[in-house]
N, C-alpha and C positions, 0 to 999 in steps of 0.2 A: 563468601556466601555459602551458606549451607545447605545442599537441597537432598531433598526426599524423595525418591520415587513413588510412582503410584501408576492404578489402571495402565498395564501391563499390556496394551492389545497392540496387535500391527495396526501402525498409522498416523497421522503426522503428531508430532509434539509439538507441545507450548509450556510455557512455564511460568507460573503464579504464583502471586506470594498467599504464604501462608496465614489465613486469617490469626495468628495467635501471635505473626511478627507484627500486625497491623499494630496493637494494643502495648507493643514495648516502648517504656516509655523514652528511653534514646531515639529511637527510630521515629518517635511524633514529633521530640525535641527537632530533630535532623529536618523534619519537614517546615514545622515552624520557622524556623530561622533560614531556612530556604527563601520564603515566603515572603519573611520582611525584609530580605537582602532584596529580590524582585522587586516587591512595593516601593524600597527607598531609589531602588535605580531608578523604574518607570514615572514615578511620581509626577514629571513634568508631562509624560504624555497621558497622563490621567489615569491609566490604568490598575487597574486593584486584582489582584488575585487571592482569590480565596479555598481555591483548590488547585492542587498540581495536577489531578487528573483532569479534571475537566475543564480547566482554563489553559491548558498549556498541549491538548493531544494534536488541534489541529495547527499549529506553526505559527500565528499570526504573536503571541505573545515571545513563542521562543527568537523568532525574526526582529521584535522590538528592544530585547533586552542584548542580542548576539551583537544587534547592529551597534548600542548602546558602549556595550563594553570594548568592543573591537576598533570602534570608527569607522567601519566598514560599511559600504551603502550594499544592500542585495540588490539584484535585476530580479523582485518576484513582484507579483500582483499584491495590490493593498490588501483587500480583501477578497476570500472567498467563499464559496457555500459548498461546492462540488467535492464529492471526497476526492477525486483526481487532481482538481486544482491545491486542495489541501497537503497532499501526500508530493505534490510537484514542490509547494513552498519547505516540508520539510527535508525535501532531497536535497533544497539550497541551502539549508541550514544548517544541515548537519552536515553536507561536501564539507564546508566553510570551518565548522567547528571542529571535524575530524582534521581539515589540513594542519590547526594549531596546535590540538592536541596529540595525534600520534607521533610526530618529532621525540615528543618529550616521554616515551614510553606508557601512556597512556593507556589502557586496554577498552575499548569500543565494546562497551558493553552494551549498544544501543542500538535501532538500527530505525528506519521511516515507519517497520508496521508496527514494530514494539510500540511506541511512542505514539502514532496514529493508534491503535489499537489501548491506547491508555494503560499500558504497563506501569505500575506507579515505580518501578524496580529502576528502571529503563529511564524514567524521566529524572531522576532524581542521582541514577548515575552518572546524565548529562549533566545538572545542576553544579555538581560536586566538583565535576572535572572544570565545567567554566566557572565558579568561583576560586579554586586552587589555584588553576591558569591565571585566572585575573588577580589574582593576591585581593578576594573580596575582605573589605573590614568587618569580616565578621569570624565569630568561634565556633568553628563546626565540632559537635558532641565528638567523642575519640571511642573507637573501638563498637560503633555501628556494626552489626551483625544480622541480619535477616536472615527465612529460612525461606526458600524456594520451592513450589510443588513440580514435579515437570510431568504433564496431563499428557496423555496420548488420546487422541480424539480418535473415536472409531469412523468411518468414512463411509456415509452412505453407499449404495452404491446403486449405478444408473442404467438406462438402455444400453449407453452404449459400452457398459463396462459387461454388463450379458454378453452383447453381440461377440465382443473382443473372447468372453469367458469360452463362449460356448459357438458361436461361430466365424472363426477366424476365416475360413476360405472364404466367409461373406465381402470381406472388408474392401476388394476390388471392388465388389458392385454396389456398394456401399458409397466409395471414390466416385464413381461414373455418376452416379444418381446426383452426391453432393456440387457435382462439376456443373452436370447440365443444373442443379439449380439454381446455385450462385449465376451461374453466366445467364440464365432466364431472366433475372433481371438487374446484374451489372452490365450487361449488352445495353441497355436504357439507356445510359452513362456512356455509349458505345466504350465500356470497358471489355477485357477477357482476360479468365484465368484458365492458365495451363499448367501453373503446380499449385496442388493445395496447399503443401510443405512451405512453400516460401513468399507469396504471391499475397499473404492474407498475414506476414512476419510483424511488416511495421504499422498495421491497426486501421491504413486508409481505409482498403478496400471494406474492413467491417465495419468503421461508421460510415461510410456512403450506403451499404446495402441494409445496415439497422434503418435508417432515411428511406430507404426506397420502399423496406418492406411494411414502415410506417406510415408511410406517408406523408415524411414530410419531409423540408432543405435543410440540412443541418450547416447550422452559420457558420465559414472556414475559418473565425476568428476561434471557435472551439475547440478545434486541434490543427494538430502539422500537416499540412497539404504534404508536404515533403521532409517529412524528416530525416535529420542526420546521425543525430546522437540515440544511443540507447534510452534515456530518458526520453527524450520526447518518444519515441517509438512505443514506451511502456506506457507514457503520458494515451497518447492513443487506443491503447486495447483496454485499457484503463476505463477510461472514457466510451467505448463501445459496450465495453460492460455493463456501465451505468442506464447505458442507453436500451440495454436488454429486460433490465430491471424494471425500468421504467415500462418496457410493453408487457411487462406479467410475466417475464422468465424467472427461474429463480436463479439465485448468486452464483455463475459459472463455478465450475468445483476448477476447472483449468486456473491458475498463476497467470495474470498477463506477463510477467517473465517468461515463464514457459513458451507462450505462443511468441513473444517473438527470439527465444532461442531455439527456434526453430522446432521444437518439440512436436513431431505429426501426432500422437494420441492428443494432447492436450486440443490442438488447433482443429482436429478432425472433429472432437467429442463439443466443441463451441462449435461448429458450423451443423452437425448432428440434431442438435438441440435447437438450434436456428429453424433445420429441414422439418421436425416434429410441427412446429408450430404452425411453421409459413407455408406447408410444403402447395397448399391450394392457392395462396395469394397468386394475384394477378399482378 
């Protein structure tokens, strides 16, 4: 693959394919027959795709066709709606698909947000590797070449990225404030937090306090009461996120990665934005 620089600023990258590789015609061939290879698989469970981006970001197709070709049963939910339940079913999919493929030298050019985030680059890489894998009866075009942009997004920037700019000695009392708030009302729960670094890692404590400070029970069949695994852990902050969303916050700029690798700016700068909103709630 060929990629292009561009927008040059500090700050995260991504990378997009270039609208002028969309229009080659190998590359729509490649897609096509992508396509009908899925359709001939799926056909007894009914299913039709008609775009790889948007039939295939959220897992439920790539789940039918993985389990299809493998024999493999997955432990995921039939269906879901949640982008965390979504982005859970492709962390099975692709665990499952990476274990066949990397053996054989494979290169994992794909990852849960590429694919959730409808990279057609991403999805299509997957394609290719389980059709070769599976010896699919089909001709895939030869000498496939796209060109790649790789985007640096400039990063907002927020309160609490101020506070940190410009008043660093603030940040203890910043801690104390965010303490006594959480514990104002995870005490309800007769909970307590005594590290904000670790205490708030695996995602409980902030769906029960997103619940409290909304008002409402959130059902324990929605996340891990106790989780074990790093996925579930992500599954949860994941899921509290949504749950922020949902009260009018906007989209944490924090990684639920980040908050549970223990990362205190990321996990201070979610409870920060918590304290803005709630900070009067009873």
């Amino acid at each position: 693959l060929t990629r292009r620089l561009v927008l040059t600023e500090e700050s995260a990258e991504r990378s997009i394919l270039d609208p002028s590789s969309r229009d080659d015609p190998k590359f729509k061939e490649l897609q096509k027959r992508l396509i009908d290879w899925i359709n001939d698989e799926l056909e007894d469970e009914r299913i039709i795709v008609k775009n790889l981006e948007e039939d295939l970001y959220d897992g439920q197709v790539l789940q039918k066709l993985f389990e299809k070709l493998s024999g493999w049963r997955l432990n995921v939910a039939e269906v879901t709606q949640s982008e965390a339940g979504q982005k859970q079913k492709l962390q099975m999919v692709l665990g499952a698909a990476n274990q066949l493929l990397r053996p054989h030298g494979w290169d994992i050019d794909w990852s849960v947000d590429s694919i959730h985030s409808k990279n057609l680059v991403a999805i299509m890489s997957l394609l290719v590797g389980l059709a070769m894998h599976f010896q699919a009866p089909i001709r895939l075009p030869e000498h496939v070449s796209v060109q790649l942009v790789l985007v640096k997004v400039r990063e907002e920037r927020d309160a609490f990225d101020t506070l940190l700019d410009h008043a660093p000695d603030k940040l203890n009392v910043v801690r104390m404030s965010l303490l006594t708030f959480v514990n104002k009302h995870l005490n309800k729960l007769n909970l307590e937090v005594t590290e904000l670094e670790s205490q708030f890692a695996d995602g409980v404590y902030l769906v029960l306090l997103m619940g409290l400070l909304e008002g409402y029970f959130v059902p324990l069949y929605n996340f891990f009461l106790t989780p074990e695994s790093f996925e579930q852990k992500v599954h949860n902050v994941t899921f509290a996120f949504e749950l922020m969303q949902d009260g009018g916050l906007n989209k944490p700029k924090a990684r639920p990665e980040d908050v549970v690798n223990l990362n205190i700016k990321s996990t201070l700068r979610v409870l920060y934005n918590l304290f803005t909103k709630y900070k009067d709630a009873e």
